[in-house]
Structures are given as C-alpha cells and as structure tokens.
C-alpha positions as CSV (number, residue, x, y, z in Angstrom):
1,X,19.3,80.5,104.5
2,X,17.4,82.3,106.8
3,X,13.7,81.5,107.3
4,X,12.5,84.6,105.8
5,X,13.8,83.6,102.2
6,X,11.9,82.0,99.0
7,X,12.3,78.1,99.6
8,X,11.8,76.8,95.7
9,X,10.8,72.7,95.9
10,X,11.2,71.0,92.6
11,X,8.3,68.0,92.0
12,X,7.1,66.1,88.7
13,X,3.8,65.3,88.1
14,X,2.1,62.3,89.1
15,X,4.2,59.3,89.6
16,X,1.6,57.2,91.4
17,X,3.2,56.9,94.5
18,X,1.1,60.1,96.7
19,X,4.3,62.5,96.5
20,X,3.1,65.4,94.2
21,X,-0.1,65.8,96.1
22,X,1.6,65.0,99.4
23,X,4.2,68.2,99.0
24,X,0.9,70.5,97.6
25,X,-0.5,70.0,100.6
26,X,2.6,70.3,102.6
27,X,3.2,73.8,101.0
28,X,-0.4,74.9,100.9
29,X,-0.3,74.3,104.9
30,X,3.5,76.1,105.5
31,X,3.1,78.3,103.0
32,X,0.6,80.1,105.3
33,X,3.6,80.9,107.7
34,X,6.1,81.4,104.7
35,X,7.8,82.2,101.7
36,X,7.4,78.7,99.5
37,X,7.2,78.5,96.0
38,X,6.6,75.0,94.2
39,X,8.0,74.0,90.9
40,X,6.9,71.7,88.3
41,X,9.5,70.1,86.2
42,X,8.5,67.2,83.4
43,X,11.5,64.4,85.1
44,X,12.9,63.2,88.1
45,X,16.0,63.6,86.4
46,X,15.6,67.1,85.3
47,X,14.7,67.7,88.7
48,X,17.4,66.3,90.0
49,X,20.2,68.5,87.5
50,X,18.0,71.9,88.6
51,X,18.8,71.0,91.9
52,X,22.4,70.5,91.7
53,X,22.6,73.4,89.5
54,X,21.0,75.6,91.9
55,X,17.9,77.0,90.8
56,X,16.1,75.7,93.5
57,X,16.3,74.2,97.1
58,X,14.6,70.9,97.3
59,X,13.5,68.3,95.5
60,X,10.1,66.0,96.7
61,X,10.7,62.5,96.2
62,X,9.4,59.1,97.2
63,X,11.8,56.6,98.9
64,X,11.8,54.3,95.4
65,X,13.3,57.2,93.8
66,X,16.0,58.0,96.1
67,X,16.8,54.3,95.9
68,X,16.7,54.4,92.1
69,X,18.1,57.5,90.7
70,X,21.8,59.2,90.8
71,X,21.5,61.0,94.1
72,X,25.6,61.5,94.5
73,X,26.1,65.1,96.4
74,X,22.6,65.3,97.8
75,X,21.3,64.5,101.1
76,X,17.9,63.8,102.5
77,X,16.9,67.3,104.4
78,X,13.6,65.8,105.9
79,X,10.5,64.1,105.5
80,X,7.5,65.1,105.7
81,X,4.8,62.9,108.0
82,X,4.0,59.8,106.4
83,X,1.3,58.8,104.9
84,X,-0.7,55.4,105.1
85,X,1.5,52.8,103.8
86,X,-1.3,50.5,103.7
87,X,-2.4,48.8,100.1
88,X,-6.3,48.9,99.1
89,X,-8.4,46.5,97.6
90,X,-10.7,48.7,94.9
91,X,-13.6,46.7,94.7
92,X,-17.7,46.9,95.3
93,X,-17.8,44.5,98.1
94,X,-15.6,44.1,101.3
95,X,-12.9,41.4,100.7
96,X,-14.8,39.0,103.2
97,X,-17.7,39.6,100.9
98,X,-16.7,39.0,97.2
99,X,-18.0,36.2,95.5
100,X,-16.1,32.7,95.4
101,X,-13.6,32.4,93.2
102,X,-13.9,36.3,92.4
103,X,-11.0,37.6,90.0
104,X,-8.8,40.0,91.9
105,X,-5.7,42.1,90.2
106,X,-2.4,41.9,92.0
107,X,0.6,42.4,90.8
108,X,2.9,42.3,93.9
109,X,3.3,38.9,95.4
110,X,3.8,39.8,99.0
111,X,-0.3,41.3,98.6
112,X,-1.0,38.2,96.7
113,X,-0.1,36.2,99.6
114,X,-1.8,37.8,102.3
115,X,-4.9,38.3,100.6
116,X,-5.1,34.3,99.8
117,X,-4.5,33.9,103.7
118,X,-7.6,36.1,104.2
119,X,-9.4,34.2,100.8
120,X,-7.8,31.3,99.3
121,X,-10.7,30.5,97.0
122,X,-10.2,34.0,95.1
123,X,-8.9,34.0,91.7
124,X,-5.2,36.9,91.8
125,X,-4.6,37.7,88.2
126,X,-1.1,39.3,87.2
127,X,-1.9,42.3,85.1
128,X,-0.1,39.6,81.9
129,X,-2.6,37.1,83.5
130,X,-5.6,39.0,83.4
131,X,-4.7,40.5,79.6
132,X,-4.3,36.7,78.3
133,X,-7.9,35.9,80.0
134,X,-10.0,39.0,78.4
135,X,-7.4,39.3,75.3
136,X,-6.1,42.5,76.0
137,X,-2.5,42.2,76.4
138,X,-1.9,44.8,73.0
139,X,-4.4,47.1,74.4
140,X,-2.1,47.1,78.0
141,X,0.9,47.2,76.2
142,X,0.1,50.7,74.5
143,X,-1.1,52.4,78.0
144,X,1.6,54.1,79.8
145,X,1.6,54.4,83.5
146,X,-1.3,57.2,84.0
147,X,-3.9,55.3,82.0
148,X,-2.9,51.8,82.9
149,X,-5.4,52.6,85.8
150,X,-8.6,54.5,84.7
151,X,-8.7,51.6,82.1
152,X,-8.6,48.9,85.0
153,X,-11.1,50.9,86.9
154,X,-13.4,50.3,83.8
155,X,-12.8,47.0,83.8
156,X,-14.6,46.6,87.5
157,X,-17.0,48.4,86.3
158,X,-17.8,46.7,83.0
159,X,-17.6,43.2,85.5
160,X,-14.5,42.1,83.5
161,X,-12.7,41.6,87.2
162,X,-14.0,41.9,90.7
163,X,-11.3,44.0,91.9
164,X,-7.8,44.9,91.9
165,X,-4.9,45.8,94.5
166,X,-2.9,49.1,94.7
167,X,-1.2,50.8,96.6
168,X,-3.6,53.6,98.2
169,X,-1.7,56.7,96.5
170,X,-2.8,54.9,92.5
171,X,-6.4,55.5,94.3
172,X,-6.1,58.8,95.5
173,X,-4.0,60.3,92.9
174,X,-6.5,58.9,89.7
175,X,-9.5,60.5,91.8
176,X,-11.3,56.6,91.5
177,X,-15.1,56.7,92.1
178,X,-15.1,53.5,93.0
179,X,-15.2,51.5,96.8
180,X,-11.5,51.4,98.1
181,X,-11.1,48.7,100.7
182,X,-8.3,49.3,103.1
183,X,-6.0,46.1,103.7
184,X,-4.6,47.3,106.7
185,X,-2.8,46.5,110.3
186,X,-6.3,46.0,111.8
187,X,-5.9,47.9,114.9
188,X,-9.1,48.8,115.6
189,X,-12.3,46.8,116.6
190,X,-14.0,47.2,113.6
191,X,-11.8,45.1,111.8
192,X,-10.9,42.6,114.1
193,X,-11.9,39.7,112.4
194,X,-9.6,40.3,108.9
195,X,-6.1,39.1,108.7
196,X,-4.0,42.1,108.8
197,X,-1.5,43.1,106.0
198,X,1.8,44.4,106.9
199,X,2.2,46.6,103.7
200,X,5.4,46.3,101.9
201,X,8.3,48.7,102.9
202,X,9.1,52.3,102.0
203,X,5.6,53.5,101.0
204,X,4.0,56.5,102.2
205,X,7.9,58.5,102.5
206,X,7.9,61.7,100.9
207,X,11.2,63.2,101.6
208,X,12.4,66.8,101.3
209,X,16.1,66.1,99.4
210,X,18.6,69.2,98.7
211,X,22.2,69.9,98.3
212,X,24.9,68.8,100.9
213,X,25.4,71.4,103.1
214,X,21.5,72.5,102.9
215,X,20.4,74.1,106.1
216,X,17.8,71.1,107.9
217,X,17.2,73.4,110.6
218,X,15.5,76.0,108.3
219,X,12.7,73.5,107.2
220,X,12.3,71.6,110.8
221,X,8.7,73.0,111.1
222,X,7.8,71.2,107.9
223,X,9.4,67.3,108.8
224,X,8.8,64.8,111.1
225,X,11.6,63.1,112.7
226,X,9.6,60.1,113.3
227,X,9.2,59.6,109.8
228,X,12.5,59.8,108.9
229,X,13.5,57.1,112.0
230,X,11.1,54.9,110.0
231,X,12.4,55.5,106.5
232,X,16.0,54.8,107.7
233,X,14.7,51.5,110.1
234,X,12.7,49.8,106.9
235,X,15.1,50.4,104.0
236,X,17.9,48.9,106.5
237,X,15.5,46.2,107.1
238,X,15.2,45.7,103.7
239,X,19.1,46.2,102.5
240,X,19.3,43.4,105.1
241,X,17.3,40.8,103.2
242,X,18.4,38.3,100.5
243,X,16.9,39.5,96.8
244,X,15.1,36.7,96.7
245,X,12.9,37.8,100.3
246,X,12.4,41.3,99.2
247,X,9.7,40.6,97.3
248,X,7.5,38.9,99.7
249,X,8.9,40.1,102.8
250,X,5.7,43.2,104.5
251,X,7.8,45.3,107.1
252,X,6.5,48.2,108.9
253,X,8.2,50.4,111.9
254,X,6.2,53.6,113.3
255,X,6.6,55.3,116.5
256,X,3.6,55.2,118.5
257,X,2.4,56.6,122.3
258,X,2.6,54.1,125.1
259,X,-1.0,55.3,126.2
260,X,-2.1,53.7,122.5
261,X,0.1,50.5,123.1
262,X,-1.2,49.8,126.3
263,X,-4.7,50.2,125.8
264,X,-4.2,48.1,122.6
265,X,-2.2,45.3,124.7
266,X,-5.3,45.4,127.2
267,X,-8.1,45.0,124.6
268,X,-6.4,42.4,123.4
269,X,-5.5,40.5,126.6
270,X,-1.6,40.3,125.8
271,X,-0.3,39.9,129.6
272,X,3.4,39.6,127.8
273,X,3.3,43.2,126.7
274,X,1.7,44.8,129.4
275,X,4.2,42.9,132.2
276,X,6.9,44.4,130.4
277,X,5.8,48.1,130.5
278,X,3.9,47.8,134.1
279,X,4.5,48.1,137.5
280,X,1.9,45.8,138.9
281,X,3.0,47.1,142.6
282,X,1.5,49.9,141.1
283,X,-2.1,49.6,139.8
284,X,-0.8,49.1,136.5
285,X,1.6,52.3,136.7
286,X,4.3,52.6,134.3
287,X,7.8,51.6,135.1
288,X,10.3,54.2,135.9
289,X,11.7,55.8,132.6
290,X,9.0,54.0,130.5
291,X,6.4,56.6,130.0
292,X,7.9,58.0,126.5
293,X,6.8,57.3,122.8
294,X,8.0,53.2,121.7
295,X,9.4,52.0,118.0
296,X,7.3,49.5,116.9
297,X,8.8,47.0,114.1
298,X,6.8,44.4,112.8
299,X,8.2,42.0,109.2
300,X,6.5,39.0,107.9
301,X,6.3,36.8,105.0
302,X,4.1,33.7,104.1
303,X,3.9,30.7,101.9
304,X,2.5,31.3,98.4
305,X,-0.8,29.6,99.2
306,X,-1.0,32.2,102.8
307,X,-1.6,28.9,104.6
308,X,1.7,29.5,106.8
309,X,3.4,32.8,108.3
310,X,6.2,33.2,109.6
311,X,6.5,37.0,111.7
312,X,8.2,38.7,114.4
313,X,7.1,42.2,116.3
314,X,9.4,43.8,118.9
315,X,9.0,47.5,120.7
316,X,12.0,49.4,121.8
317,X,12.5,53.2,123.3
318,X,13.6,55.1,119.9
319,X,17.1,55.3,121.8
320,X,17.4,51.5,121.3
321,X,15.9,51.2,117.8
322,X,19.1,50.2,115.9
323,X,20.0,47.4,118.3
324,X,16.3,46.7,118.5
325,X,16.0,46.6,114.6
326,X,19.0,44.0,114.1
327,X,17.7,42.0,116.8
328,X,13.9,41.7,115.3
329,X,16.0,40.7,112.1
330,X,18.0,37.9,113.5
331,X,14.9,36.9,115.2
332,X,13.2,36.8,112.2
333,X,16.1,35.0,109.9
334,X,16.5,32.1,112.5
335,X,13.1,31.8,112.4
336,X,12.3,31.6,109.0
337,X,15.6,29.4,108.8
338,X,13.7,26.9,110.9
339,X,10.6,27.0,109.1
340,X,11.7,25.9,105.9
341,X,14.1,23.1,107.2
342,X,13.5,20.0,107.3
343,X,12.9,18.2,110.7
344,X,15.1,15.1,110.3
345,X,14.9,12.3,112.9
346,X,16.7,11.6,115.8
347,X,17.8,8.3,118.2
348,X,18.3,10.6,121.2
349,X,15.2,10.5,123.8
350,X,14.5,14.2,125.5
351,X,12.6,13.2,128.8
352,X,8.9,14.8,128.7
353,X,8.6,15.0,124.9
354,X,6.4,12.3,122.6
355,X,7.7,10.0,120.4
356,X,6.8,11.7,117.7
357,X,9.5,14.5,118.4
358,X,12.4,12.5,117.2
359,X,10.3,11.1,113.7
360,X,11.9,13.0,110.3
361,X,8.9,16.0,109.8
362,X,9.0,18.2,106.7
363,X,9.3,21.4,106.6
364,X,6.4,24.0,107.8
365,X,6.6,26.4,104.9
366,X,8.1,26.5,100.9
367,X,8.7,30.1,100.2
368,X,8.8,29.7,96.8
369,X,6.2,28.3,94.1
C-alpha cells in the first residue's frame, strides 16, 4: 500500500473508553497530509468481519477489546499516543475538600482503595450500593451503558451523592458540565500533598489493528512506538498476576526524558536515583551512555481500608525493559509475599537486633475483605 492510497479505519460509536474521539482526532490531524477516510460501523464485531473481509484497512480499538473479542488473523499495526490513563473524581469540591463521610461512586476496587488511603472517612458506594440507598436499582437496571452516566451526573447535581469515579474518557466522551478532579501520579508541585493513584492498567491505548501482513511502515507517521512499548509492558504485567490481584493491582509504565527524571529526582531530594544516573566527578554530568529516554514501571496495591501499600518503581534504558519488567515483578511478588505472611517467632538471637525481632508479629497487610 503505498502512502498515496485511501486508508479506510473502521470505529463504533462511543464505548466509553476515549477511542472514537481519540481516532477523529487522529485523522482530522493526518488527514491533513493524506488520503483517510473514517467509517462508522454499529459493533465491534461487525467491525471486526468488514476488516477481515476487506472492505477496509484498520480497525480503532481500545486494549479491553483486543483482549476481549475474536482477534485470530489480525495484528496490532500501531498505536496511536496515549492518552491519560489517569481516573477522575467528578465532584464540586477537591477530594481533600468534600465533606466527612461524603458519598462517593466507585465501582472499581483498586480506585476504591486508593481514594480511602487519601479519605478514609468517605462513604464509596458500588453503583448496586448506591441504587439500594436512594431506591433506584429498577431505574439502573433499564439504563444501558450511554445513559448510565448522564443520570449519575444528575444525581450530583440533585445532592443524591457527592461524587463519583470514572475513568477520564466516561467524562470527556458524555461532554459532563460538571468539576472533574484528576486522581493522578502527582508529579507536579501543585499536587504534592495528595496521595497519588497509579491508574489501573491498559487505559488510554487506542490501537490501529489490521490484517496480517498489513503494511506498519505505511501508517508510522500516525503511531507512537512508545505507546505501544507500554501497551505490551502492562498487559504482560498484568497476564503475570494471579486473577485474584488483577483487580486491585494500579500498574503504569511510560517512557520519559532523563532531563524530566532528574529534575524530578532533585525536587524531591532522592540521592538513590540521582547517584545512579550521575557522574558526581562531573558536576552532576550524566554517566556515559545514559543521556537517552528511560522506561519507567511503577505497580501497587493496598489493603482494603488504604491503610497499607505495598509498591515497587524501577527505571531501565527501553533496551532493558523486558528484563527490567520481570524483575520489578518478582520484586513486587516477594514483596507482597512478605507482607501478608505471618511473622512467626524465633529462638535464634541475630546480634544488633531487639528482642522484639524474634516475637510471632502478624502480618502487615490482608488483601482481601
């Protein structure tokens, strides 16, 4: 396919997770340079069969859905940038700022958790939790999945809840009027004070899937090949974890500049970091070879009262991200395995430690209920 020729991308309409408005804007912006044509079909599915039967070249599709639906003869082309993975709370007043004992909307745990670490006098409904409390579980039962939302929105309005917790594509994609609140990594002063929120994996993807054999070289101008390290780095991170930890388990991997790193590591006052990437014979120079873009990986998850954490970071050279990715998982598994063992006691007497070390301790942190 030469660059010249009509490139036809399938999408759906709105399945709340930022890809439909995501590839409009891709194709508004390329289509400047040229020939695209976007499609609207009513499924996934159907999009899917149009693809296979060739009356198009792509398909847009979140990461869920590539997971989810019968990809077999199809490969993942690209991806375009990624959007911000980060959840928002949809509320009037900052989180720090709601009333006590406020009634919040969550429906995924892991959000649930981090958002009692930042406020554990807050009241998180389920969306069957909050129906019982304002006797509206037949009125959710009849909305579908594009007016679940508008109706919650009225229900901050009306002062039925206080807010509610979505991912930020439900916000953008419903056009909300109301205050979003961004529960985010907290990189920046401003926000140094609020816990930060490792989102949960695999949001923000919108990949560019077509036909094996598909050309990738003819769409590199629209895809980022950081994004797609990160796509491929968090759904193995994810593949690696039990069932039971996916759930509650916030990973996120993104390549950054080591100008941003560093003058991060220095606000901060984190000597670890910035011995490992300078040369203090140096004024602070770089060390040889380490002047390139790093892999950041960061995965945590937390007790279900967000009293306890349990987290590992690591940053590799994107060379060394695989090796870099299994190690930040092992760390992380003998870690958590740690945490929620019991201590159990001990004759034997280590020289230089209290007492107290060989008494039975339990364990630092239940993951579950």
């Amino acid at each position: 396919m030469e660059n010249g020729e009509r490139l036809v991308i399938f999408t759906t309409p709105s399945r709340n997770d930022g890809v439909r408005l995501h590839i409009e804007r891709a194709v508004e912006t390329h289509g400047k340079h040229r020939d695209l044509s976007l499609k609207q079909l009513p499924h996934m599915e159907t999009a899917l069969q149009s693809l296979r039967d060739g009356a198009g070249d792509l398909v847009a599709m979140s990461a869920f859905d590539w997971q989810q639906q019968d990809v077999e003869g199809l490969i993942i082309a690209g991806l375009l940038t990624r959007k911000e993975p980060t959840w928002v709370l949809v509320a009037n007043d900052k989180p720090e700022y709601l009333k006590q004992g406020a009634y919040i909307l969550c429906d995924h745990e892991l959000l649930r958790r981090q958002m009692m670490r930042l406020r554990g006098d807050l009241t998180l409904e389920t969306m069957e939790e909050m129906g019982k409390r304002l006797n509206a579980a037949a009125t959710i039962s009849e909305l579908d999945d594009e007016d679940i939302w508008p109706w919650v929105e009225g229900l901050l309005k009306n002062g039925n809840i206080d807010g509610f917790i979505v991912p930020r594509a439900i916000h953008a994609s419903h056009r909300m009027k109301s205050r979003r609140h961004t529960l985010g990594l907290q990189r920046d002063n401003s926000e140094s004070n609020r816990e930060r929120f490792i989102p949960p994996p695999l949001h923000g993807f919108t990949m560019l899937v077509g036909r094996n054999g598909f050309p990738k070289a003819s769409i590199q101008d629209m895809v980022d090949q950081s994004a797609e390290l990160a796509y491929r780095l968090e759904a193995a991170i994810l593949e690696s974890l039990e069932p039971s930890l996916r759930p509650i388990v916030g990973a996120f991997v993104e390549q950054r500049k080591i100008a941003t790193i560093l003058k991060k590591a220095s606000e901060d006052g984190d000597e670890a970091l910035l011995n490992t990437l300078v040369d203090p014979n140096k004024e602070r120079g770089l060390y040889k070879g380490k002047g390139g873009p790093r892999i950041e990986m960061i995965i945590e998850t937390l007790n279900p009262e967000g009293t306890v954490t349990a987290a590992c970071e690591r940053i590799v050279q994107p060379e060394n991200s695989h090796i870099g990715m299994v190690n930040l998982l092992k760390e992380f598994m003998d870690l958590l395995a740690v945490m929620t063992t019991d201590h159990e006691g001990s004759n034997r007497r280590i020289l230089g430690l209290p007492p107290s070390f060989n008494e039975p301790s339990p364990r630092l942190m239940n993951l579950d209920e």
